[in-house]
N, C-alpha and C positions, 0 to 999 in steps of 0.2 A: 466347480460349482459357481455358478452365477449369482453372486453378493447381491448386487442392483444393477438398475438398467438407466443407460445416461437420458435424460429426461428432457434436455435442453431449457429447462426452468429458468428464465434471465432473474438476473441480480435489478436493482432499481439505483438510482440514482449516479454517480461516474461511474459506475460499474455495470449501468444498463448493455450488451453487446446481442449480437444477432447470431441466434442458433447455426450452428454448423456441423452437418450431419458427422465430417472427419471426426471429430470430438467420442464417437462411438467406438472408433478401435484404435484411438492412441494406447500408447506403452508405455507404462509408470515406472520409475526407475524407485524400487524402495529396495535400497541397504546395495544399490552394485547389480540388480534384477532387473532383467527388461519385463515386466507383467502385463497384460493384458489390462483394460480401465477394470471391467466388470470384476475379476480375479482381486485386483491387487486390496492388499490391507495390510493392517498390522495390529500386532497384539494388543487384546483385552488390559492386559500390563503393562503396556506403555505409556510412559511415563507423560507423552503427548496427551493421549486419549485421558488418563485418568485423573491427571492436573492439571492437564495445562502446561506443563514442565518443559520450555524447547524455546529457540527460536527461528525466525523464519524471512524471507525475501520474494516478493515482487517482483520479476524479472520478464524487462520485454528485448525482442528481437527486432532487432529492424537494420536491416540490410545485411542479413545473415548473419549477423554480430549482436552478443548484448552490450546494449548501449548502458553506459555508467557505470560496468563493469566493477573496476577498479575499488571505484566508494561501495558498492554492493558486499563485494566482500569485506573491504573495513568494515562496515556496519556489523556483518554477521559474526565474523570471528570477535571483533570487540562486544558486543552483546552476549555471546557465548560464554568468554573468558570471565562476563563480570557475574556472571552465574554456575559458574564455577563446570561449563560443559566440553570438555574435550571431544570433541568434532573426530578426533580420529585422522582425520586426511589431512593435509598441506592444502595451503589455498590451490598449488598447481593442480592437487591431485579429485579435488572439489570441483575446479574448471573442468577439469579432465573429463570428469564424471557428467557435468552438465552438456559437455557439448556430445558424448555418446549419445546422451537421452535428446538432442534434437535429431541428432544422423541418425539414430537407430527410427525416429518417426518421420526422414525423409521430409523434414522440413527446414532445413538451412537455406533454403532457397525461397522459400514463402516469409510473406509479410502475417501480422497480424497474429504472430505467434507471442504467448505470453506463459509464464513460468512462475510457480509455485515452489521453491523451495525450502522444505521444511528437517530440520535436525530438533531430535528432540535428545533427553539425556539418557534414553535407552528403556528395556523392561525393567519393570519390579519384580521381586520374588515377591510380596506380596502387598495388598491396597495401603499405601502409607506412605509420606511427603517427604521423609529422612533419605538423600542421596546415597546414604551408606545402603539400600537397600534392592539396589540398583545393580543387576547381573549382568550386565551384557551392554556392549558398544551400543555407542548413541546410533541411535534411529534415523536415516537418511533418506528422504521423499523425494523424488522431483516429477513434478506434474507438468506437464508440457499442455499447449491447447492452444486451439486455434480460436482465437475472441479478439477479438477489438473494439474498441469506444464504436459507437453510434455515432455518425456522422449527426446526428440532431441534436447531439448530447452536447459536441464541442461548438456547435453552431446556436442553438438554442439557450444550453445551459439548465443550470437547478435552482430549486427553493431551498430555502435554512430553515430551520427551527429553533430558535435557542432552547436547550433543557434545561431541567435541573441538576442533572447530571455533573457533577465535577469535574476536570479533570485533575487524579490526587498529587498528594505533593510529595517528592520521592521519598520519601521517609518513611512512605507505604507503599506506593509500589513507583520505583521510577518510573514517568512516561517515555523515556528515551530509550530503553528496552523494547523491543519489537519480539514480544515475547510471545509465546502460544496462548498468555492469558488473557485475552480482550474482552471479557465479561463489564467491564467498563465502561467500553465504545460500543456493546451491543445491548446493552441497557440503554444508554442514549439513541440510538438508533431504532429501538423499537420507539420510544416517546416522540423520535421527530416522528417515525412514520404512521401513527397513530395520531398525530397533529394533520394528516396529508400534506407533509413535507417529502426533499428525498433525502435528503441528507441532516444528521444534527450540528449545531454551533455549539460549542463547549466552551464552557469560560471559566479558568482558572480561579483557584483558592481565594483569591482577593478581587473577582467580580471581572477581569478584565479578559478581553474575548483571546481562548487561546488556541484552538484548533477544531476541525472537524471529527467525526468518529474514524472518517477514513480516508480524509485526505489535510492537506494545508490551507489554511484560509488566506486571505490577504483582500485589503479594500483598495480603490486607489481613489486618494482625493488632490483637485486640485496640481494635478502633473506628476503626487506624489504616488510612492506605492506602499503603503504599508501592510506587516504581517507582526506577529508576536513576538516577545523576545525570544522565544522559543525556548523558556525555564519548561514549560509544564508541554512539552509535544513531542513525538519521537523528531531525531536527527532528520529529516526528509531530505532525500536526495534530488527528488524536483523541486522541491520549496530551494534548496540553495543552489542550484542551477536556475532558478527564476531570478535569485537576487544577484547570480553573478554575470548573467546578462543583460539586466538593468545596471547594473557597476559599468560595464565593456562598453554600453553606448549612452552612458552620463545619464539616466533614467533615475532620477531623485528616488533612492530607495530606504526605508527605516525597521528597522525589528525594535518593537516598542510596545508599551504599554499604551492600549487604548479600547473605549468602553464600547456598549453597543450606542449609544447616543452617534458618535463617531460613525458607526455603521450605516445605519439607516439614513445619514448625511452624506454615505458615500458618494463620488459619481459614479463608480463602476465595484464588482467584487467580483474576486474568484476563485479558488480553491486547484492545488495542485495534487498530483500525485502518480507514480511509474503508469498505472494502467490507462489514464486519460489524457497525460500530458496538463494542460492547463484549459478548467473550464470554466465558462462564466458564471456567475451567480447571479439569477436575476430578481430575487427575493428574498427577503429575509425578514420573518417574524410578521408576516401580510404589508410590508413596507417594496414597493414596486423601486429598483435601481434605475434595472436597462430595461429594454426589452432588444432579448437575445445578448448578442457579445457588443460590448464598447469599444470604443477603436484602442484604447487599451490594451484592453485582452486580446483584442484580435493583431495588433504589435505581437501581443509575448508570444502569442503562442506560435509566431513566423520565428522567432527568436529562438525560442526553445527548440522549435524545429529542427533550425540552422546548427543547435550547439552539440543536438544530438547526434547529427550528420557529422559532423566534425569527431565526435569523438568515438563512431563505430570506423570511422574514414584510415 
């Protein structure tokens, strides 16, 4: 029986891409299953679906290889274990699994492939938060798809909106967790986008600007590049491949404490993350930066380019 039908509906801001019909009969890998898109699902009682209860990775392909591999999986198994989810697999056996779901969609050879994966802590026997109540091995998704950034996206770039939006301080929910629960980041996200923003700016518990809803911020002033300290943001794997290629070729870099005063003084901003690589920011809060990318930006992102060549190489 036919669930839903793929709509091509684009996402808005680094996540704006261009419809691609492939995208209608990719093969969902849920639990070791090759599934058809419209078929595949999973339980009412999943611990995913009903809480929020899992965690999950961002995965892009580029040159037949996922790039960043490595930190991919630290993230995931380390976010897992601190929530107490036995994955079930060995990282090899995780790989294993990932790269069947690109061969079995005959796309190791295509660019612009990008990867969904999702582990949650498995079904419930019945609606309720207690792990003890939890039957059956964690729940394992991998979504394959053909999407890529918008060439206008990385050329042009986005607007910010600062919210009101928090982001909390871990003693409620850590933000370093890349957890199934983003109720957080999509409360801010509706207010930037309800501002005609595309993206929100978030600023930590004590006013100082500390990430986006769904990607890494960073301004650059005066030759410098700053981003946060990174107390109140998940680990990002592009945010620290931006700062360790500004390290590599002496690019004055700082994870620090600083306001939006700071911001809107910028000379340039930009915001990281797996699916866009590095994009500009050319507004923020009706305060005009650039118009399009700064030479900056348009530095990091040959940089970033380079480092990710390098490490699917």
């Amino acid at each position: 029986m036919e669930l839903f039908a793929y709509t091509g509906r684009m996402a808005k801001g680094t996540h704006d891409f261009a419809v691609d019909p492939r995208n209608e009969t990719i093969l969902i890998n849920v639990n070791g299953d090759m599934i058809p898109r419209a078929e595949a699902s999973v339980s009412v009682f999943d611990s995913g679906f009903m809480l929020g209860d899992g965690v999950w990775e961002g995965l892009r392909v580029h040159g037949g290889k996922i790039a960043f591999l490595g930190a991919h999986m630290d993230r995931l198994y380390e976010g897992a274990k601190a929530i107490a989810i036995d994955i079930g697999l060995t990282r090899e056996e995780l790989i294993a699994r990932i790269d069947a779901t690109i061969d079995g969609n005959d796309m190791r050879g295509q660019e612009g492939v990008h990867i969904r994966l999702m582990v949650t802590r498995g079904i419930r026997s019945t609606p309720y938060q207690d792990p003890r109540v939890v039957i059956s091995p964690a729940t394992i998704v991998i979504i394959p798809e053909y999407k890529a950034p918008l060439p206008s996206t990385i050329e042009t770039g986005i607007r910010l909106f600062t919210v009101h939006v928090r982001r909390g301080d871990p003693a409620v929910q850590d933000q370093k967790l890349n957890s199934h629960s983003k109720l957080n980041c999509i409360t801010a996200c509706i207010q930037a986008t309800q501002a005609g923003a595309d993206e929100a700016l978030m600023l930590d518990p004590h006013g100082f600007v500390a990430t986006c809803n769904s990607t890494h911020f960073f301004i650059v002033r005066k030759g410098e590049v700053w981003t946060s300290t990174g107390d109140y943001c998940l680990g990002g794997i592009t945010r620290s491949s931006v700062i360790r290629v500004c390290e590599e070729v002496g690019i004055p870099v700082y994870q620090k404490n600083f306001s939006l005063t700071d911001v809107y003084g910028a000379d340039e901003a930009f915001v990281t993350g797996t699916f866009a690589g590095v994009v500009p920011v050319t507004e923020v809060d009706g305060r005009s930066l650039t118009k399009g990318r700064g030479p900056m930006v348009e530095r990091l992102q040959g940089l970033y380019k380079a480092l990710m060549e390098r490490d699917v190489a």
